[in-house]
C-alpha positions in Angstrom: 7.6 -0.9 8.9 10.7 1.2 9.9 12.1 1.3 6.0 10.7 0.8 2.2 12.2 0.8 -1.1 10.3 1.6 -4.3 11.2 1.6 -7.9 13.8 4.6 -7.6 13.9 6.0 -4.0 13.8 4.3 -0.3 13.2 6.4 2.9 13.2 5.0 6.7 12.0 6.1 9.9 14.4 7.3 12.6 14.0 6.1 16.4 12.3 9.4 17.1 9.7 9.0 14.1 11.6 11.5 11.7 11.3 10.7 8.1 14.2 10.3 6.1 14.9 9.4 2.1 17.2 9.6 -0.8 16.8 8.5 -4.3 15.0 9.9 -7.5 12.5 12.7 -7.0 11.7 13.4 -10.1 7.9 13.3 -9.6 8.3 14.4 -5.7 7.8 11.1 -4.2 11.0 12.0 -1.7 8.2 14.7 -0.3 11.0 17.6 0.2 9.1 20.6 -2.0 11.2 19.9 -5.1 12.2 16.9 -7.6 15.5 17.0 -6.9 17.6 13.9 -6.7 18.8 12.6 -3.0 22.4 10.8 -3.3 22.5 10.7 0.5 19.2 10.2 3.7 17.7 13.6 3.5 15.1 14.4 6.6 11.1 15.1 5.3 10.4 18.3 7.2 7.5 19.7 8.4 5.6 16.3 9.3 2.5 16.5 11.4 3.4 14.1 14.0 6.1 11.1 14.7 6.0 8.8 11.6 5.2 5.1 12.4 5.3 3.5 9.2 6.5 4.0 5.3 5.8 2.7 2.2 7.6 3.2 -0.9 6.0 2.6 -4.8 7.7 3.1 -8.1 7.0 6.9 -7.7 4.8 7.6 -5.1 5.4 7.1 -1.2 2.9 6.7 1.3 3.2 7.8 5.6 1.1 6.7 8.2 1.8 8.9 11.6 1.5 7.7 15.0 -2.0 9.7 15.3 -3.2 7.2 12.6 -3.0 9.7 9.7 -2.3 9.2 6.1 0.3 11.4 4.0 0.9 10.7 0.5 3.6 12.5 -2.0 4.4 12.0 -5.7 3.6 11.0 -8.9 -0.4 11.2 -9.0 -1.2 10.0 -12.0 -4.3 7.1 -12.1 -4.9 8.4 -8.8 -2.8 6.8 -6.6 -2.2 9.3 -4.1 -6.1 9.0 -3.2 -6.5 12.7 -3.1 -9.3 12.6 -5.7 -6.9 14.0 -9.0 -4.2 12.9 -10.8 -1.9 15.7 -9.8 1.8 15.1 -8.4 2.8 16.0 -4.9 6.5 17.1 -3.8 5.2 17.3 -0.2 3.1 14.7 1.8 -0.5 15.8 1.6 -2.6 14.5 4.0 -5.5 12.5 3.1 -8.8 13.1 4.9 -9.5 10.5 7.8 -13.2 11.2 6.7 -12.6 8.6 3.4 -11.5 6.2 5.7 -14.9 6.1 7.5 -13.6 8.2 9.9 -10.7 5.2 11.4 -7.6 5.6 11.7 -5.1 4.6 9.6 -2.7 1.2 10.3 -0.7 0.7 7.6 -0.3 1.5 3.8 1.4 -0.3 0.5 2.5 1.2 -2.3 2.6 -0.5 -5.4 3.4 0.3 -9.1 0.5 2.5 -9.9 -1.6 1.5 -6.7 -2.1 2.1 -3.0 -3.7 -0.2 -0.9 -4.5 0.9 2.9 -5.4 -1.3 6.4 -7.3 0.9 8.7 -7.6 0.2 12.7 -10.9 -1.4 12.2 -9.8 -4.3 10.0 -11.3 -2.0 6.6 -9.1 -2.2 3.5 -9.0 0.9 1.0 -7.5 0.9 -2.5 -7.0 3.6 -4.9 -4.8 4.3 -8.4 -4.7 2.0 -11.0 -7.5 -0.9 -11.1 -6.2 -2.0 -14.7 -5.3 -6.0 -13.7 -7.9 -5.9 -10.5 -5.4 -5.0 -8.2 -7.9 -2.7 -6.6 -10.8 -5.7 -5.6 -13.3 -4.3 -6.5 -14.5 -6.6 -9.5 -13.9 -4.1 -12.1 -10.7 -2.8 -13.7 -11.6 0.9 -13.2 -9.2 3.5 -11.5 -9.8 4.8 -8.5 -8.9 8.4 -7.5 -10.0 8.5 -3.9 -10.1 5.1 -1.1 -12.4 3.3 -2.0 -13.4 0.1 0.6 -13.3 -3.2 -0.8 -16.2 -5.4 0.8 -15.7 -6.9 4.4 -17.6 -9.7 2.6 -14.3 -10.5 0.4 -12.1 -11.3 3.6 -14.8 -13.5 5.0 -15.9 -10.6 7.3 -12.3 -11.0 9.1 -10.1 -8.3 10.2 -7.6 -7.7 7.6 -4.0 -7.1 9.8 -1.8 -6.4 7.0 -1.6 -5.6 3.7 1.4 -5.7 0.8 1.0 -4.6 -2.7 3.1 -5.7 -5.6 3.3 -4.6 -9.3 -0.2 -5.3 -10.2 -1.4 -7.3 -7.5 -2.5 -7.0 -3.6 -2.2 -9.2 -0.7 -3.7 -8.9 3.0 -3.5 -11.2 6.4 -6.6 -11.5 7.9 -6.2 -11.5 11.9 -7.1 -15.5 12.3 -4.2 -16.1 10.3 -6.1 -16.1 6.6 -4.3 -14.6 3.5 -6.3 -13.1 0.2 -4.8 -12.0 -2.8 -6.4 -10.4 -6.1 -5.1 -8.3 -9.2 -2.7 -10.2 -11.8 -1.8 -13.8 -11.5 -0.1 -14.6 -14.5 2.8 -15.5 -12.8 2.0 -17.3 -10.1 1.8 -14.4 -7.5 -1.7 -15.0 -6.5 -1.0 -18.5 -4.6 -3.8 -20.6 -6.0 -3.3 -23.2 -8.3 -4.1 -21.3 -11.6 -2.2 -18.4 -13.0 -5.8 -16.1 -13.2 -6.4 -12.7 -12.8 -8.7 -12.5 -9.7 -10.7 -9.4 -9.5 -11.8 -9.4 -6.0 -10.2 -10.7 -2.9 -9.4 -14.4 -2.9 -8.1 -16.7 -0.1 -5.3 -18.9 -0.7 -5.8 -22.2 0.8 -4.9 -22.6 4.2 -3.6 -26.3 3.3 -0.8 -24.8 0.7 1.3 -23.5 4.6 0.8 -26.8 5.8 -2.0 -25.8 8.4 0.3 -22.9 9.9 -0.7 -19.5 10.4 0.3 -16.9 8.4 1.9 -14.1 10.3 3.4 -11.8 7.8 3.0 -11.2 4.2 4.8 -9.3 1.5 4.5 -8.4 -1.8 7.4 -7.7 -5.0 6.7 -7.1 -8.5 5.8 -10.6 -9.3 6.1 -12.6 -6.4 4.6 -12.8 -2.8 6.2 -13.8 0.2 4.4 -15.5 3.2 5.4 -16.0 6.5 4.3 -18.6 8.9 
């Protein structure tokens, strides 16, 4: 995705795969070396390599280069950042490929106080806060570092996409197939209960009338689905 907007800050990527945001940086989520405040698009130096995708959390941000590599820059706190502490970053700090089973990366979401990542191989990683589930792991503990949630909770299907709201997560399996777990009280998780769901569930394929799902997306307590 060329653009994101988080909580406080949005940032977009520029034709040539340059970096640029604005907004609050008061925990370094901008990634420019400081906290200050961007009232105007403000280039990231000193990136590894063309930026193919950004995602943007309440005050964390997440960068995924054209090589496949994870960055990550902000507030650290449960872990989010995936760089095995809880400290903040003002510049994007790479996280090793080695956590990631050694794949490249495809996309990241950011979410409140959670990352969820897609790797080229169809994996899914989460990390930060597990509080409402939103991690799938079938516990509510935090996460410091990527953990992979079970291929087993996706049906063994390659997960294409992922989107991460407040508290919850979403992914779009490659046949078309979307899962959601974390909070559900209002409604966000699709099914037709308002439960927390712990571990990855799939919506039923009935409730888009047959369709496959091409594109999903996640707000604070909503999901959107495309077909």
């Amino acid at each position: 995705m060329a653009a994101a907007a988080g909580g406080e800050h949005s940032a977009a990527v520029g034709e040539d795969g340059s970096l640029f945001v604005w907004g609050s940086g008061y925990h370094g989520q901008l990634g420019t070396g400081d906290t200050a405040s961007r009232l105007a698009p403000t280039r990231v130096a000193g990136l590894p390599a063309p930026v193919r995708q950004v995602a943007a959390g309440w005050f964390h941000t997440g960068i995924v280069t054209e090589a496949g590599d994870l960055l990550m820059c902000g507030k650290g706190e449960y872990g989010r950042l995936g760089l095995g502490d809880e400290d903040n970053r003002a510049t994007p700090t790479l996280v090793a490929r080695a956590v990631f089973d050694g794949e490249a990366v495809l996309m990241v979401a950011c979410g409140e106080e959670h990352t969820v990542v897609a790797t080229e191989g169809g994996g899914v990683y989460t990390f930060g806060s597990g509080e409402e589930g939103q991690l799938g792991h079938g516990d509510y503990e935090n996460q410091l570092a990527p953990r992979r949630v079970p291929a087993a909770g996706f049906n063994g299907e390659r997960v294409v996409m992922v989107a991460a709201g407040d508290r919850h997560t979403v992914a779009l399996s490659e046949a078309g197939h979307v899962f959601t777990w974390g909070y559900g009280g209002a409604g966000q998780l699709g099914h037709r209960d308002r439960e927390h769901q712990w571990a990855p569930r799939q919506v039923e394929a009935g409730r888009f009338g047959g369709e496959k799902v091409v594109f999903v997306a996640a707000g604070r307590h909503l999901s959107l689905i495309h077909i």
